[in-house]
N, C-alpha and C positions, 0 to 999 in steps of 0.2 A: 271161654271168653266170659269175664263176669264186666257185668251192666251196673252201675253206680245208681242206686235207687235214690229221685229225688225228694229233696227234705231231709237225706241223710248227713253224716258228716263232711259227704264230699264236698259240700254245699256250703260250708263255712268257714270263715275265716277268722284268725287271730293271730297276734301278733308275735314274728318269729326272730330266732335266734339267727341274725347275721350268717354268721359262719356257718351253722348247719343247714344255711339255706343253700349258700354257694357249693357245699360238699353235696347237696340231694341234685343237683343240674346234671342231666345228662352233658356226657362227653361230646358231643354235637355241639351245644350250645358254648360257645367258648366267650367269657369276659372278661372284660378291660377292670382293673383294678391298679392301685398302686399299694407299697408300700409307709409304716410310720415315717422314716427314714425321709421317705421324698416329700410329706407332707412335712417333717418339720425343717424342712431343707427350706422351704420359699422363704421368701423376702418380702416384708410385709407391705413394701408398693405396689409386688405384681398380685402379692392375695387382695387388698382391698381393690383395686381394678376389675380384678377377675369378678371378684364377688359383685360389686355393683353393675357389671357387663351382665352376670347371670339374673341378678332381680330385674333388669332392662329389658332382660327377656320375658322375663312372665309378666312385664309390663306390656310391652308388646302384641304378646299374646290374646292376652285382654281386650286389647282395643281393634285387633283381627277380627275378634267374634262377636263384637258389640256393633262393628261395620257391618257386619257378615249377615247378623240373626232382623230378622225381621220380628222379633218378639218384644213385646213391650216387659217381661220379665227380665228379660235380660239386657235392653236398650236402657230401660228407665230404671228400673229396680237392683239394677246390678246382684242379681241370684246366681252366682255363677261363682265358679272358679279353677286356677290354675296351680301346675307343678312343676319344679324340673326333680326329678329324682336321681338318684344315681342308678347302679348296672342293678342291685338289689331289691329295689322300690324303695329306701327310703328317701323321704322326705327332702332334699337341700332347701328348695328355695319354696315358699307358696305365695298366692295371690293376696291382699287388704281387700276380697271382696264377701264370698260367703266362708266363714273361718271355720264354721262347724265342719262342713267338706273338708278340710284337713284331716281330720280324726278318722277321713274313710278311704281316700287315695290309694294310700300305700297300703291299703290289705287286698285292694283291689288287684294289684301289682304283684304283690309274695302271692295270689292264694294263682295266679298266671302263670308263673313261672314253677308251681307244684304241681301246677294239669293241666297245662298247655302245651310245656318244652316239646314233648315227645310228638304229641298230638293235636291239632295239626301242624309242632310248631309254631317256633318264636323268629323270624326274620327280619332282614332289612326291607322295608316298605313295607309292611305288617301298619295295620291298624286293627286294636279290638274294643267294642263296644260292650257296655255292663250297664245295667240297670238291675242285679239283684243285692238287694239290701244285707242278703246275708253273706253274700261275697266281699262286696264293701265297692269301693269305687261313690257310693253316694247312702247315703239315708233312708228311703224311699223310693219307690218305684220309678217317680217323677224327676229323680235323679239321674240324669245319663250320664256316663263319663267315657268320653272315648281319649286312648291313649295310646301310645306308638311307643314300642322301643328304638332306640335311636343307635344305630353301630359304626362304626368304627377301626376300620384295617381289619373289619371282619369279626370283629367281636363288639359284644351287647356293652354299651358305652354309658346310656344311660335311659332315662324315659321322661317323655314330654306326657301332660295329660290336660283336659279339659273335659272342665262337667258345669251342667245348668239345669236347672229346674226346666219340666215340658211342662205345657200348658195342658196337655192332656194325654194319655196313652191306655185312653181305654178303659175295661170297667163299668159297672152297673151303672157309677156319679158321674155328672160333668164333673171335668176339669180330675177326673179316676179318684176323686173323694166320694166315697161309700159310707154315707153315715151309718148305717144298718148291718155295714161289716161285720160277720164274725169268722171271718178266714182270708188269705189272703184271695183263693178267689174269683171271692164278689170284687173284687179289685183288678187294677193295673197286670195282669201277671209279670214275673220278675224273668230276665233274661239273663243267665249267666254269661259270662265274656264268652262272644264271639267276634271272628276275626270279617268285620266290616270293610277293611282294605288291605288287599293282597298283591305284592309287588308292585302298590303304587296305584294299583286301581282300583276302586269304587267299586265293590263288589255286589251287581246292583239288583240280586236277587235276593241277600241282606236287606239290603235299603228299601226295598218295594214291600218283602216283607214286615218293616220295623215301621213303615209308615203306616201301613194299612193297619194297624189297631187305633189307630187316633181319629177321634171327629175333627180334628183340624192337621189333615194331613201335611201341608202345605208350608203352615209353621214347623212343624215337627220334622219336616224332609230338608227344609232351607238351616235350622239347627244344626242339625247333622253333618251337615256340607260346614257350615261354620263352624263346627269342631273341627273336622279336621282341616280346614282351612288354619287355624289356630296353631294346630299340631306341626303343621307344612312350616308355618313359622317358626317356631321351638327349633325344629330340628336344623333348619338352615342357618338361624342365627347360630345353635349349636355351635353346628359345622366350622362357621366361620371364625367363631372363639378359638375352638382347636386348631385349627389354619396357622393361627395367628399366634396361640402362646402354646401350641404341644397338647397332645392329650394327656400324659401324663402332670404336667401343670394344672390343668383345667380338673382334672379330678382331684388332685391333689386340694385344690380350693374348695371343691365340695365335701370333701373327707375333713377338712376342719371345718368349714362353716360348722357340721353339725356339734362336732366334737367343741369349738367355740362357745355355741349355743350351749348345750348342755355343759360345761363349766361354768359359764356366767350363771346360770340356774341353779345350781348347784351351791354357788360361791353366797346368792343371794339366802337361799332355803338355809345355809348353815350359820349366818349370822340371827338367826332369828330363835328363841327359845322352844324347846319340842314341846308339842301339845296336840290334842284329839279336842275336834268340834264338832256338832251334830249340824243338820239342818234339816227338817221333813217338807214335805208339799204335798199336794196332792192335783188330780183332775177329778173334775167334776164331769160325773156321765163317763160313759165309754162306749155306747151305741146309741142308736136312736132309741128312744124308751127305755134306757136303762134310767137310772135313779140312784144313783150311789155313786163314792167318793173310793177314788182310787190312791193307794197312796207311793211314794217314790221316800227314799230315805236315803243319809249316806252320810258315816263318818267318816269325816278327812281327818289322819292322823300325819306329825310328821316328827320325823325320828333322824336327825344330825339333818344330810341332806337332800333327802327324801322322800317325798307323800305317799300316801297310800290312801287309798276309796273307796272305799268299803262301804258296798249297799247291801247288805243282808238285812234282810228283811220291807228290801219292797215287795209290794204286792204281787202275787200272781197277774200273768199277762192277761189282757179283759178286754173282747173288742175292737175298736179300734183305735185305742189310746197306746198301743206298741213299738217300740222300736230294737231294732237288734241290737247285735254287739257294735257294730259301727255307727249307730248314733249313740248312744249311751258315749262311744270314744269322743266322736264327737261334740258332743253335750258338754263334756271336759277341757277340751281343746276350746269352744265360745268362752268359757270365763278363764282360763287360765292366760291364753295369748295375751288378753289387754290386759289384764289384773297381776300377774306374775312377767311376763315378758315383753311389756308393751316400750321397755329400753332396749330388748333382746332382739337381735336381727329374726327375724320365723325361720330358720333352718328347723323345720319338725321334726324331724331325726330325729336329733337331738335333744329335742325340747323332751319328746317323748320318753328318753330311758330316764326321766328322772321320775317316772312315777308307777303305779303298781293300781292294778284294779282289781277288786275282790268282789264278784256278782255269783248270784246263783239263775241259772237259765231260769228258761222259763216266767222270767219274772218280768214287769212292764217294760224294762229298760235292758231288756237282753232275753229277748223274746225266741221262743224254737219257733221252727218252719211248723203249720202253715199258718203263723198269727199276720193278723189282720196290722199291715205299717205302714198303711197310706197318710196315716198322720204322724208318722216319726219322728220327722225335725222340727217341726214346729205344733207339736208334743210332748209326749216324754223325754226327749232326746234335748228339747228347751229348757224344760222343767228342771233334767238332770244338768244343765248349766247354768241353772238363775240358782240352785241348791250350791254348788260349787262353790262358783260365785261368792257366796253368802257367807261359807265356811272357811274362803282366802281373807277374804273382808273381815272377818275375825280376826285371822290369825297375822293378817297386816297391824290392825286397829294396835298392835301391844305397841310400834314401834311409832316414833311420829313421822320419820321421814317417810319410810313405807308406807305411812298411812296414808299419806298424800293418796295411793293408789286405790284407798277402799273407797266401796262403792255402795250403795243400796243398790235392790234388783231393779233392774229397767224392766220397762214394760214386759209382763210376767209372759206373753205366749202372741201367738200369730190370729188373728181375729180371721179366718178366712170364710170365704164370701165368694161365692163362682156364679155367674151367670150366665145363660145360652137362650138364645133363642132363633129367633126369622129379622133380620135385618131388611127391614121393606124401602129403605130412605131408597134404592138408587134403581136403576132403569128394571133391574132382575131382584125379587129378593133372593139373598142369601142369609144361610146360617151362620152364628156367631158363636163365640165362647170365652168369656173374659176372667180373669183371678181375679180379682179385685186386691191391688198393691199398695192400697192409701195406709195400709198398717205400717208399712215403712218409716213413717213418721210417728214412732212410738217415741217416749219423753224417758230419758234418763235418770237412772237413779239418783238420790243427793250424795254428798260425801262430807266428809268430816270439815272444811272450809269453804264448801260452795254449794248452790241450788244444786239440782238436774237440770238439764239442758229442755228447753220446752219443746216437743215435736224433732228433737234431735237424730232419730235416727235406732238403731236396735244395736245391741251389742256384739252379735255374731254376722253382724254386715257394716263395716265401717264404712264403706263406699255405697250404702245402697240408698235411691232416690225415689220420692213419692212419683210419681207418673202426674204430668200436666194435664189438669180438669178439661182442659179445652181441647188435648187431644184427647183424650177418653170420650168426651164428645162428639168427635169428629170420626173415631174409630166404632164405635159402637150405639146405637138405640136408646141412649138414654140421657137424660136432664139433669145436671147434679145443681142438684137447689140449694146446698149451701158445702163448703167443705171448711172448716174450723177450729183453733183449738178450743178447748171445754175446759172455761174456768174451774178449778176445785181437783182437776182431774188428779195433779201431782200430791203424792201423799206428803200429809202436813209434819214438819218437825223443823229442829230446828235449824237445818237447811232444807228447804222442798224439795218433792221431787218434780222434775222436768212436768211438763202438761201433755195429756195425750189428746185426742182430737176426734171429731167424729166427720162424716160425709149422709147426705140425703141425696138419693136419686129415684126420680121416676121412668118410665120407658118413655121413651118419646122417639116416635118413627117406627113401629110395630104396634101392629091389630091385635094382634094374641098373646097370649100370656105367655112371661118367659119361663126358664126352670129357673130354681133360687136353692142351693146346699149352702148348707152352715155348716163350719167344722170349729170348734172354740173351746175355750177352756175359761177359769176364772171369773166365771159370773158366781157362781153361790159363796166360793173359797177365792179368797185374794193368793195372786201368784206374784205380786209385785211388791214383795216385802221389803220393809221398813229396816230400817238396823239403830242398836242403842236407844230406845221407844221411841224412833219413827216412824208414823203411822202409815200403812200399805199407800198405795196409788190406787185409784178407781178402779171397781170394777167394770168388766167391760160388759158389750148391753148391745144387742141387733133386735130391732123393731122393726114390724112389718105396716103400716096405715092402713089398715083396709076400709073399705067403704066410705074412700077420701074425697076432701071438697079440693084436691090439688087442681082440678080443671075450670071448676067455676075460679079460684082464684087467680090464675093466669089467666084467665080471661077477661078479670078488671083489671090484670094490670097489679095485681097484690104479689109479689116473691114471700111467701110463709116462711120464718125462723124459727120456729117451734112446732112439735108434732100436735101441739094440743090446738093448735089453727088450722091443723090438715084435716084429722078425724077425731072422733069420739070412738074409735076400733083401731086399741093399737095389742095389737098381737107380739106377746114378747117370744125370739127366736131360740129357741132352745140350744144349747150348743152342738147338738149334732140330730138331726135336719134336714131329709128333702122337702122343699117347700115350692112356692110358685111366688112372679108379680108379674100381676096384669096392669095393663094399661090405664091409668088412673089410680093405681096405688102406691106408695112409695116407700123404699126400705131405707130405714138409716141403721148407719154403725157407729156406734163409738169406741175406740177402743183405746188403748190402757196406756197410762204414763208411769213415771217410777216412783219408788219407794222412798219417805224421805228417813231422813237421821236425825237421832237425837229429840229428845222431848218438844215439842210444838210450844210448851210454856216458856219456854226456855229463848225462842226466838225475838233477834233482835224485834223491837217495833217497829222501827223506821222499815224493816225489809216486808214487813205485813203494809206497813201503809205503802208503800212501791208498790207490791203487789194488788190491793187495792185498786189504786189510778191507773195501774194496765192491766184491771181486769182478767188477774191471772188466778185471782179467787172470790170469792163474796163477801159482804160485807156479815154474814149469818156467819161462815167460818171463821171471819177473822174475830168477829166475838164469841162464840162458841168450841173453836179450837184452839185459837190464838191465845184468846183471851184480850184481846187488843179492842179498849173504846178509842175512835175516831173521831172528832168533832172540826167538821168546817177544812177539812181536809188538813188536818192537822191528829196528832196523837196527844188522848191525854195520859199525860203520866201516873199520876194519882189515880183517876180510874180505871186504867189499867192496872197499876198494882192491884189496888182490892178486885177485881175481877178475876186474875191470876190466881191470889190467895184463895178467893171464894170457890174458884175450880180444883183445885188442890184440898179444897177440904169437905169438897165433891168427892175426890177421891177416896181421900179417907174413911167419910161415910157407908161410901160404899164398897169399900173391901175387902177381904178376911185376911187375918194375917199367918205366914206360914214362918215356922222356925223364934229364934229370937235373939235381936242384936243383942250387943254383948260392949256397948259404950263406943267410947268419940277413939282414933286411933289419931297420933301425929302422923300427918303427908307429908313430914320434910322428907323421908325414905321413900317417900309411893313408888311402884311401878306401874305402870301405864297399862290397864287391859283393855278399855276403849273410852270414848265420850264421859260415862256413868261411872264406872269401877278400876279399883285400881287395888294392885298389892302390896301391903304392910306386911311383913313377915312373914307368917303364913296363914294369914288373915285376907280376906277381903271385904274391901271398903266402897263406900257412896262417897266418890270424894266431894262433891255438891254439901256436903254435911258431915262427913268424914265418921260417918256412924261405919261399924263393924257388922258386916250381913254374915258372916261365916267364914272359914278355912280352905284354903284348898287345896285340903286334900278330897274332898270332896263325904267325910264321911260324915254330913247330917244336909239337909239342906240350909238352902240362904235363906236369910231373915226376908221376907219379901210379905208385901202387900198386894194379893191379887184379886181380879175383879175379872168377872166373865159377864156381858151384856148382849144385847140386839149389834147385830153389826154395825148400824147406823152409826152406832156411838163413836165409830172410828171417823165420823165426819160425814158433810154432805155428798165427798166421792164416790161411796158403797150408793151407785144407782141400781144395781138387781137386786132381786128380791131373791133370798138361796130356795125360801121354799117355792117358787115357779122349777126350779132344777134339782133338788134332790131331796131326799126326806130325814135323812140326818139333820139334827141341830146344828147349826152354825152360832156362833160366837163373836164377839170382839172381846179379845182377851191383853188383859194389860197387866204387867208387873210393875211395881215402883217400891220406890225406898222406903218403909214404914217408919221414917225419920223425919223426910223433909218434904215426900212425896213427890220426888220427880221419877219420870216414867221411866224404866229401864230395858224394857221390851212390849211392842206394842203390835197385835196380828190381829189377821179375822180367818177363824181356823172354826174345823168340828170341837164342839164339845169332848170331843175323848182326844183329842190330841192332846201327845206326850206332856206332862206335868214338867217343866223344867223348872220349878220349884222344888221337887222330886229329886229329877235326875242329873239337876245343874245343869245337862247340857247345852247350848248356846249360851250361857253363860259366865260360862267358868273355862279353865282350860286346866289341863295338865300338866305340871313345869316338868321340865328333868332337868 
């Protein structure tokens, strides 16, 4: 008898080849399939029915567990989500709630059916629960997913699934956030799929066991029951479909949706020119005490109709800044769904064979057992979807209508904030332990004809909601003294990006100090990048007040708006962070809006003076980035022009030129490569000035004008300071046209990041 050593391959999952999935199924296990023949048999009234009957169901679903769960994660926040799959795990239908969870489902599902079937068995009333990140099913450890196969005249028909973020499961951190990680652990440990319900019932020495790792049992017990409460629905509604139009229909439906899906994907990727574009980022910090800048990279190349992803050369995995092979999937799946298929029905299936991932283990974003991945998804696994992201946005920018769909990055990562402590307000004290969900209300990147959305929401949760100040209050020990957005927050260009926001709270109703974990990214390095030189979105910023006057002032009757009213001791939060707040101090967060587009000089006036009178920036930025004088609540035009000019030859001044244009080209032939550049032949152009920067074939660099400064320079939004978080040089790095001096890419990066003056890339593309 050999024993499966854990951490080995048994332990991982990747994504498999259909057909040789269903040949590896033991002969026990029998499933429902159809043939091409029957799928292209329907009739397109009874598929579009079907098909809206099946997303009714993961609608459904949804609103079972958000009844069900007693969690503010998943009430308010909507962190959660749903699947119908077919007999194989893929994908047909998923939820508009957490999208990254797409990218981990269905591995969850194939790696089940590779070492389950036999042992102990896959049957009818089966439920299995999964919480390891390398299996898939979710992200991180705080990812549950439990899910059911569903059968059918006796054969595996298809699978219902749900998964949500737990509020805690254990681990040295509240809320199983271990800033000082260096393994998995000091963490959550991970539970491969085990079989939680058997013939239907509650298998409840599972259950006893799965809650007793949580400090808040309670929530984590009533979850659970609420998954499969979710599940119970999936499969009856099933049920009922098949009743009504045949199984064979009903899969049939699902065997094109996906096939659907991946055509229409397909049909869009091949109208578009092939080309390869870079994008880099980084995290800053990877444990507590560490000091250094981690970096994530990834060429997206695409060739007829097809991508490909290619991250070689990210960094070796470090800490706790990790995620597996199913976040990194996922991290792909957050920008591609809205940016590429946000017309496309979500059958992930399909969406999925139209692309191809090229990683080397071991590295941030496809991390071996035993790395440290309690910040997965909203880590490296974000990071590797605001990169993404970045490099669709490119390769949309060439067309106009497509471009409708680019984007600057929204709010570059998850500001997380846990708190615990002694809840004294009620007859008994008890203990607490809260996520702090107000990052929800992260501000959207700009795009090529609009703002960002201010406090609109995150990209890989289109349904998810900030939690009500007043029930936070009522829930938990503490004061929230102001929660709002923060002027300046969205990066300047010349559509803004959306505003991000901040929150202050003190304890109030507990004697003793509570605990306080930070877990964060982009305070030294902006992760909320700009696109066409527009400039990042704020960085984000957790201050602690100590040795606060917040009591004497509630005491006269004063509510304080600023921390410089609280203390004279503000302690800035590192990003990763066990810390404390006692009773009389108070932590604020602000955290991150989006990226804008296009050069800030460039913006209309009138939208700076709007923005002005609602206080959505300053009047310092609007002369300083803008370039916009104001007088009497009015724009002047004359002194704005010269102020514009005079910052443009600011520019000049200050920055070295690389390569050399080569004269004026005619734009009657341009092609469109985004906002800045376009192609003349085999030339590319500043079409602002129609000077010639270089060829693209790419063999000299572009004529470019660049400048490397204090970050500040990027505007009053860079509120950290990098040297409090790492000891690299940080930067604000700008390129523009050494013609007419408009800005053509605009970042706050290290010092040694990649020269795309150099190496063209983000820049430039490759035509075929």
């Amino acid at each position: 008898m050999t024993m499966p050593i854990p951490g080995s391959e048994v332990f991982s999952s990747r994504p498999v080849d259909p057909d040789e999935l269903a040949r590896s199924l033991p002969s026990a296990l029998a499933v429902h399939t159809v043939g091409q023949e029957q799928i292209d048999a329907l009739d397109p009234l009874t598929y579009e029915v079907v098909r809206h009957r099946l997303w009714s169901v993961t609608d459904e679903m949804g609103e079972a567990l958000k009844r069900m769960s007693g969690s503010p994660i998943v009430t308010d926040a909507n962190d959660f989500d749903f699947a119908i799959s077919d007999e194989l795990g893929q994908e047909v239908q998923v939820g508009l709630y957490n999208t990254m969870l797409v990218g981990a489902v269905d591995l969850a599902i194939y790696w089940t059916l590779r070492n389950r079937a036999d042992n102990p068995g896959i049957e009818a009333g089966d439920m299995f629960l999964c919480n390891d990140p390398w299996v898939g099913g979710g992200l991180h450890q705080n990812d549950v997913i439990v899910y059911q196969p569903v059968f059918h005249d006796g054969k595996l028909f298809a699978w219902t699934s749900a998964v949500a973020h737990q509020p805690d499961l254990g681990g040295v951190g509240l809320g199983s956030f271990s800033p000082a990680a260096q393994d998995v652990f000091s963490e959550s440990l991970p539970t491969p799929p085990v079989k939680v319900v058997r013939g239907g019932q509650l298998q409840r020495d599972v259950a006893d066991l799965w809650v007793r790792r949580s400090r808040v049992p309670m929530l984590v017990g009533l979850d659970l029951r609420a998954k499969i409460g979710a599940n119970n629905v999936g499969a009856e509604r099933l049920a009922a479909l098949v009743e009504q139009y045949g199984a064979d229909t009903v899969k049939a439906v699902m065997k094109r949706m996906m096939s659907d899906a991946e055509s229409r994907l397909k049909d869009k990727l091949a109208a578009l020119p092939d080309g390869s574009w870079t994008a880099t980022g980084y995290q800053d910090q990877s444990h507590e005490g560490d000091r250094g800048l981690h970096r994530i990279t990834v060429r997206t190349t695409k060739t007829a109709d097809r991508l490909t992803f290619d991250f070689t050369g990210t960094d070796p995995q470090a800490g706790v800044i990790n995620c597996t092979y199913a976040g990194m999937r996922g991290g792909v799946m957050l920008a591609l769904l809205p940016i590429l298929a946000h017309d496309i029905p979500w059958s992930a299936g399909g969406l999925m064979r139209c692309f191809d991932l090229v990683t080397e283990e071991g590295t941030l974003n496809n991390a071996t057992f035993p790395a440290a991945v309690g910040r997965g998804p909203i880590g490296p696994a974000w990071l590797t979807g605001s990169l993404i992201a970045e490099c669709l946005s490119q390769m949309l920018d060439r067309d106009l209508e497509l471009g409708k769909n680019v984007q600057a990055t929204c709010c570059g990562t998850w500001d997380t904030a846990v708190i615990a402590g002694l809840d004294e307000r009620g007859e008994q004290p008890a203990p607490f332990l809260s996520i702090m969900m107000e990052p929800m209300a992260g501000g959207y990147g700009a795009r090529p004809h609009a703002d960002g959305v201010d406090t609109g929401g995150l990209l890989g949760i289109p349904m998810g909601r900030v939690p009500d100040v007043e029930m936070t209050e009522f829930m938990y020990p503490v004061l929230a003294l102001w929660r709002r957005e923060v002027r300046d927050s969205g990066g300047p260009g010349r559509h803004r990006g959306g505003l991000g926001a901040s929150i202050a709270l003190t304890p109030h109703g507990t004697s003793i100090p509570m605990g306080l974990v930070l877990a964060s990214a982009g305070k030294a390095v902006a992760q909320n990048a700009g696109l066409c030189g527009g400039h990042p979105g704020n960085s984000g910023l957790d201050v602690v007040a100590r040795n606060s006057r917040i009591a004497e002032l509630l005491a006269a009757g004063r509510l304080p708006s600023e921390l410089d009213e609280i203390s004279d001791t503000l302690e800035p939060g590192q990003n990763y962070v066990s810390s404390h707040l006692a009773p009389g101090e108070v932590f604020a967060m602000t955290w991150q809006g989006g990226g804008g587009y296009g050069d800030p000089l460039t913006r209309d006036p009138a939208a700076v003076l709007r923005d002005l009178r609602e206080q959505k920036i300053t009047p310092a930025a609007a002369a300083e980035v803008y370039g916009v004088v104001a007088a009497d609540g009015a724009v002047d035009p004359d002194a704005t022009r010269a102020e514009r000019d005079r910052l443009r030859d600011g520019r000049r001044a200050r920055s070295r030129i690389v390569g050399r244009t080569r004269g004026r080209a005619d734009l009657t032939s341009a092609r469109r490569i985004d906002d800045n550049l376009a192609e003349v032949g085999d030339t590319i152009v500043c079409v602002h000035c129609a000077e010639i920067l270089g060829d693209t074939g790419g063999g000299s660099p572009l004529a470019l004008a660049v400048y490397d400064g204090p970050p500040t320079d990027a505007g009053p939004q860079i509120i950290a300071v990098a040297a409090d978080y790492v000891d690299a040089p940080v930067v604000f790095r700008q390129y523009s046209c050494p013609s007419c001096w408009t800005a053509l890419s605009s970042a706050v990066v290290p010092a040694d990041h990649p020269d795309h003056a150099t190496t063209l890339g983000r820049l430039t593309v490759t035509t075929g």
